[in-house]
N, C-alpha and C positions, 0 to 999 in steps of 0.2 A: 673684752670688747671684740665682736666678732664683724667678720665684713656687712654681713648682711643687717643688721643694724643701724650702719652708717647710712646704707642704700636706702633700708626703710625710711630715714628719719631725714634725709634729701630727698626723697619722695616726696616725705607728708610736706617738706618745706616747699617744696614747688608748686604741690598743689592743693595745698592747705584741707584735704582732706583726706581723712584716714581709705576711705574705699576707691575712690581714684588711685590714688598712692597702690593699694595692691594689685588694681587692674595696671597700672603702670609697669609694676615690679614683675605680674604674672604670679602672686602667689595670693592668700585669702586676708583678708580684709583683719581676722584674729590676730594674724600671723605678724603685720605690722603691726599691731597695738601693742602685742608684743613685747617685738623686737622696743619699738619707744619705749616701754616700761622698763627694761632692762635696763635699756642705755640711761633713761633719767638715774637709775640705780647705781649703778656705775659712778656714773658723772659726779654725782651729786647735785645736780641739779636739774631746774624743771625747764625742759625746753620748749612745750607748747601750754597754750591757753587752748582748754577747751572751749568751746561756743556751741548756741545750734546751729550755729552757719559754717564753723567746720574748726579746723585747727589753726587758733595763728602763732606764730612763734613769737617765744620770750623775748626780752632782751638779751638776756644771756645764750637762749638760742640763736637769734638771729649773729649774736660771733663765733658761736660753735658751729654754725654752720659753713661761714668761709672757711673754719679749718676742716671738717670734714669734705668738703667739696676738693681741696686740695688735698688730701689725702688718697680719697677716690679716684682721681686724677692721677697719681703716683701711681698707686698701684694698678692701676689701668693699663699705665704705660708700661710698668714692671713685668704684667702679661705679654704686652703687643711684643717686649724687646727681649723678652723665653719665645715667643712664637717665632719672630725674624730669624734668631739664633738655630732654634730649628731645622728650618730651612736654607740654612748659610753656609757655605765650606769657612771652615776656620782651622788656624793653625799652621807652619810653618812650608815655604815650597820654596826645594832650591834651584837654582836655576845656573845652567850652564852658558855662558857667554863665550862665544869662538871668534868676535869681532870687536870692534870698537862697538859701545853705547847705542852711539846717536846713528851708525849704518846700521843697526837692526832695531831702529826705532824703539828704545827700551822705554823713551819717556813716555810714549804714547801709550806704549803697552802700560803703562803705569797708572797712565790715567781712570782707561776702559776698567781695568782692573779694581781701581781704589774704591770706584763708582759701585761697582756690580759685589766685590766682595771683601769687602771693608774689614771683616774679620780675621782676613790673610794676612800672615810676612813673610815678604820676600828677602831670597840671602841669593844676592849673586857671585856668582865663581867664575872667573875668568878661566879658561881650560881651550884647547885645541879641539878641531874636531874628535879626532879620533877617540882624545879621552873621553870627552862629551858624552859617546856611545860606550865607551867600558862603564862610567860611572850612572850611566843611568841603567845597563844593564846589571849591575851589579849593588842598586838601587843607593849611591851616595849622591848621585841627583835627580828630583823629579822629573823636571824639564830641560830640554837642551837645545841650542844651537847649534847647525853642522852646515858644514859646506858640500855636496855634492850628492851622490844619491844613495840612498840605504831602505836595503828589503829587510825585513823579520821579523817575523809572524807574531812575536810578543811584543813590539815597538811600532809604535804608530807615527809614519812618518808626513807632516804634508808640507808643502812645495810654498814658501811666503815670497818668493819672487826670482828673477834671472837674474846674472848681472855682468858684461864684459869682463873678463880679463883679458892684459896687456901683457906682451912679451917684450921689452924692453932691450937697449944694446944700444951700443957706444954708438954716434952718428959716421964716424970713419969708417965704420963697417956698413952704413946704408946701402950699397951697390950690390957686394958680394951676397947683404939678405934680401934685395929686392930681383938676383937673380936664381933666389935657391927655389930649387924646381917643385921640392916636397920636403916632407919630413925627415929621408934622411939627411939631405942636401942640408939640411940646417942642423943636426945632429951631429956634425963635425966639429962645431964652434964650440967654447970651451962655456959651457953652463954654469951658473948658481944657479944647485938645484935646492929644493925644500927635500924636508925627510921622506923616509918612505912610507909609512901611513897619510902621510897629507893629498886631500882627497885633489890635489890642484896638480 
């Protein structure tokens, strides 16, 4: 059983004649009779009444015909969802995380994402900035998050928003830091500092 027999023989059911039917299909009026002779062959049975007023269908056609129509329909779809696939990034992207979730909107981003490219999985890796940039230079993650700013020429970087940071300290000391004059004036105080790669 071939496709184009099914089409022929929902054709001729639609519109009960063999030469409509091939102008429908675009192919020669032969070409369906055909294809219907075959498929009665097949089948084992006879699916239209001939007439001089055109073709109607059997009894037994008219139920072979809701299955062919759901058939034609499957596979219809089985093309549209190779075609979508086609055009679809698919397959795995890991993603580097240097914050908390919900400060770098990861739901949203999940969302936008689920929507447009269905085909994807996502694997997040919590990491520091700094790694962020070795591991995706060194391609063990696609995509990253980072804090602060980075040039290079293989890595494409863009800017998803500012954000204050606070310098924090005991309130007994409020006077001595609201009189420090600059930056070293306040570089005397005894710091907790972050590591040295941290972009902060």
């Amino acid at each position: 059983m071939e496709l184009d027999q099914l089409r022929s023989f929902v054709a001729v059911a639609k519109e009960g004649h063999l030469t409509r039917a091939a102008r429908r299909l675009f192919i020669s009026q032969p070409a369906v009779s055909a294809h219907i002779k075959l498929l009665e062959e097949e089948l084992g049975v006879t699916l239209f009444t001939r007439t001089p007023q055109g073709m109607l269908l059997t009894k037994e056609g008219q139920i072979l015909k809701v299955q062919a129509e759901t058939s034609l329909n499957a596979i219809n779809e089985l093309f549209q969802q190779a075609k979508r696939m086609q055009n679809e990034l698919a397959g795995v992207i890991k993603i580097g995380l240097n914050a908390d979730p919900e400060f770098l909107k990861i739901g949203d981003f999940f969302s936008v994402m689920a929507e447009q490219y269905p085909q994807l999985e996502f694997h997040l890796l919590q990491r520091p900035s700094w790694e962020v940039i070795e591991e995706i230079q060194n391609e063990v993650l696609d995509i990253g998050y980072m804090f602060g700013e980075y040039s290079n020429p293989n890595i494409k970087a863009i800017l998803l928003r500012t954000f204050n940071l606070l310098v924090i300290a005991p309130t007994s000391w409020k006077d001595r830091l609201e009189r420090a004059a600059d930056w070293h004036d306040l570089a005397v105080f005894p710091w907790i500092w972050s590591c040295e790669n941290c972009p902060h």
